[in-house]
C-alpha positions in Angstrom: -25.1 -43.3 292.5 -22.3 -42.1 295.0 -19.1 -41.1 293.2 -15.5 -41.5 294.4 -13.2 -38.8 294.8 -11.5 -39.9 291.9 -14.2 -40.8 289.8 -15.4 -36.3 290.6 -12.0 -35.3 289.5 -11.9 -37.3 286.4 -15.2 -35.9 285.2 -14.2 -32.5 286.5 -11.2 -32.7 284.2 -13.0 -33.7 281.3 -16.0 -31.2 281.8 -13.2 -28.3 281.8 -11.4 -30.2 278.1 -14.7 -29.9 276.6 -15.7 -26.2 278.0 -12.2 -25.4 276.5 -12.8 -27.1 273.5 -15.6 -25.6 273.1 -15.0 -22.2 273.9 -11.2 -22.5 272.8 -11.4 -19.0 270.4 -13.2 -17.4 272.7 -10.7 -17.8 276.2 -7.6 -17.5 273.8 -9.1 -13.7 273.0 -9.8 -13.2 276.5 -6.6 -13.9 278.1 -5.6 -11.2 275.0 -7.1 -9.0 276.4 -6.5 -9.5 279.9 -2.8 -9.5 278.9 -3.1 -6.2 277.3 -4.5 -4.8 280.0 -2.5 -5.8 282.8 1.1 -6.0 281.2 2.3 -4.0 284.6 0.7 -6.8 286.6 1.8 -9.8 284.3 5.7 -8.3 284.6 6.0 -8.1 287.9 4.0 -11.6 288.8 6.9 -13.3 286.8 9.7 -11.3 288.0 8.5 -11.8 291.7 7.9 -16.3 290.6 11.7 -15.8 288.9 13.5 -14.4 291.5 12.0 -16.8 294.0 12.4 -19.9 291.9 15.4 -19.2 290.8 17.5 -22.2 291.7 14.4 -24.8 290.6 14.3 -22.9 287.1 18.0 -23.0 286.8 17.9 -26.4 287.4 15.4 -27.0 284.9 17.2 -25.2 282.3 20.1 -27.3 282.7 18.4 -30.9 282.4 16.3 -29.3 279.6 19.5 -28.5 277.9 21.2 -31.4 278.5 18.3 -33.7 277.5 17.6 -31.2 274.0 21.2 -30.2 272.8 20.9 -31.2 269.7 17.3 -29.2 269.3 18.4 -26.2 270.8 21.6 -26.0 268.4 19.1 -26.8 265.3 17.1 -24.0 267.0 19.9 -21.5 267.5 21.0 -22.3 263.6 17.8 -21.5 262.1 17.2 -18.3 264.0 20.7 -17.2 263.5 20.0 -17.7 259.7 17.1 -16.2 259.4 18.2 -12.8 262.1 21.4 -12.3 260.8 21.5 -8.9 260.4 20.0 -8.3 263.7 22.4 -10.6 266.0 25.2 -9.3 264.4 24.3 -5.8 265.1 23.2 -6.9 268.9 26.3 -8.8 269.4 28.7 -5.6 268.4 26.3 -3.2 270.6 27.2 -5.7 273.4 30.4 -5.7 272.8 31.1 -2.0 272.6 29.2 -1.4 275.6 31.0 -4.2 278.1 34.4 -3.9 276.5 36.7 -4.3 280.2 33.8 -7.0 281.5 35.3 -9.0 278.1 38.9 -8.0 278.8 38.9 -9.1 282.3 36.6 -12.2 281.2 39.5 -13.4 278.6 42.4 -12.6 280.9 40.7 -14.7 283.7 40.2 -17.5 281.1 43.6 -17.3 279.6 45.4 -17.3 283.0 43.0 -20.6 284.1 43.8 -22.5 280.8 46.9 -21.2 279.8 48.3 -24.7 279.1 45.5 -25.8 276.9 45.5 -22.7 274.8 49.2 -23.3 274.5 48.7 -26.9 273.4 45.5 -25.8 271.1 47.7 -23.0 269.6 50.6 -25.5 268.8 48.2 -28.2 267.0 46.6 -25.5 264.7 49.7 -23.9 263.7 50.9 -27.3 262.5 48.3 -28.5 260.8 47.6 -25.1 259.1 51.2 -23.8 258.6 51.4 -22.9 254.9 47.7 -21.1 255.0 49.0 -19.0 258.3 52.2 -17.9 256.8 50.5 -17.1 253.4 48.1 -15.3 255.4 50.6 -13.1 257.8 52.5 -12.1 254.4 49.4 -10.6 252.7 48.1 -8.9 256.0 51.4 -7.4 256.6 51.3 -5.6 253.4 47.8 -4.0 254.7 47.3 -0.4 256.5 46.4 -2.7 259.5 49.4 -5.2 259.1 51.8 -2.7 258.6 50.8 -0.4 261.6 50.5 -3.4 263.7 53.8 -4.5 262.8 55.7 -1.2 263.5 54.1 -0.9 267.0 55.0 -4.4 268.2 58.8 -3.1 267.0 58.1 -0.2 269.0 57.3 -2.3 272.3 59.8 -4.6 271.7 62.5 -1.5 272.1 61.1 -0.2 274.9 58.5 2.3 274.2 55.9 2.7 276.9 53.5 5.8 275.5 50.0 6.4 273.6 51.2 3.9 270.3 48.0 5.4 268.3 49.5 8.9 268.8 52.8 8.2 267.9 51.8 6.1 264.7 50.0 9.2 263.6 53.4 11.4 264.5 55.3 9.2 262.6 52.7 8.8 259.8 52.7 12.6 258.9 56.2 13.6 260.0 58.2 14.5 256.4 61.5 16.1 257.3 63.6 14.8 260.9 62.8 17.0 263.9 67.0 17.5 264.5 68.3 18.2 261.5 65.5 18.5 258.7 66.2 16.5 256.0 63.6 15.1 254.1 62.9 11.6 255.4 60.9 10.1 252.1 63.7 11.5 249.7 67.2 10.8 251.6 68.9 7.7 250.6 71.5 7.8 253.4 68.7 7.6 256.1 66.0 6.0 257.4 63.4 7.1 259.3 63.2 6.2 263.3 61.4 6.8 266.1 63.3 8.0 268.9 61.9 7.7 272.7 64.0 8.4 276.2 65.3 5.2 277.4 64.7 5.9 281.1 61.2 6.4 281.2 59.6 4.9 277.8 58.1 8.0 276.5 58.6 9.0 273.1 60.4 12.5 271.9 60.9 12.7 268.6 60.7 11.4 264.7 64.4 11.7 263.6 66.9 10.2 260.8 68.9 7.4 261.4 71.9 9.6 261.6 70.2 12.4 264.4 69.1 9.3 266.2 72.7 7.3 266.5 74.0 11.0 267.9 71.1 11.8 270.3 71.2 8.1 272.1 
């Protein structure tokens, strides 16, 4: 009996499912092996497919992702949950390692969407107004808050100098650099940060007083 081309390929195909069938522990420990002992090969086979598919696979990642979104979140949620640990700790090595790629990333954006982060901005400061404000009070009594707050001060008069440097200044200076009173005990005083005008760059730590004088 003469077969058709068709008829070869069909019993071809199902000569090879029940080889592998058969033989199904067996191949799955040889292409271990094989694996293990041509990783080198294996590598650079894919790289070499990836970087000449690259459009095609691209493409195929986006309808695959547009056709399983919900999956892939599910996916993403369960592996989050049970690598916590270990994304966090990738994530912040990331981070501190591409720290002006972000900067320059979020200043793009910002500039691009600035109206929409505007708008976003307003909504959720109206509709969470109490819980902001209650928050900003307790953070502004922190080490954080507190530093945070006196540097924004700081800008807003003109300073233009290393802010960390002068906190720390200001942070351990006791008596004022003019006339060298003691700046935690005097009642008359206050203690104030005094920078040159012109230029931005901070001098001293003095009193009130010393500062009104020096200008």
């Amino acid at each position: 009996m003469v077969l058709s081309e068709e008829e070869k390929k069909a019993r071809k195909k199902e000569s090879s499912r029940r080889y592998y069938e058969k033989n199904r522990e067996k191949r799955r420990e040889d292409g271990k092996i094989y694996r293990e002992n041509n990783k080198e090969k294996i590598r650079e086979t894919q790289r070499l497919y990836r970087e000449k598919n690259r459009e095609y696979r691209r493409e195929l990642d986006r309808i695959y992702r547009e056709d399983n979104r919900e999956q892939i979140r599910e996916d993403k949620r369960e592996y989050y949950q049970k690598n916590k640990e270990k994304v966090l700790e990738r994530n912040r090595l990331w981070r501190e390692n591409n720290k002006e790629q972000i900067r320059e990333q979020k200043k793009d954006y910002y500039k691009n969407n600035k109206d929409k982060i505007s708008e976003c901005q307003r909504k959720y400061y109206k509709n969470n107004k109490e819980q902001i404000i209650e928050y900003n009070k307790e953070y502004y009594k922190t080490d954080v808050g507190i530093k945070s707050s006196l540097i924004n001060k700081w800008k807003g008069r003109g300073l233009l100098d290393d802010f960390d440097k002068v906190y720390e200044r200001w942070e351990y200076t006791l008596f004022c650099d003019e006339c060298r009173c003691d700046l935690d005990q005097c009642t008359k005083s206050r203690k104030c940060m005094d920078h040159d005008h012109k230029t931005g760059l901070f001098r001293n730590i003095l009193c009130n007083s010393c500062n009104i004088k020096r200008g």
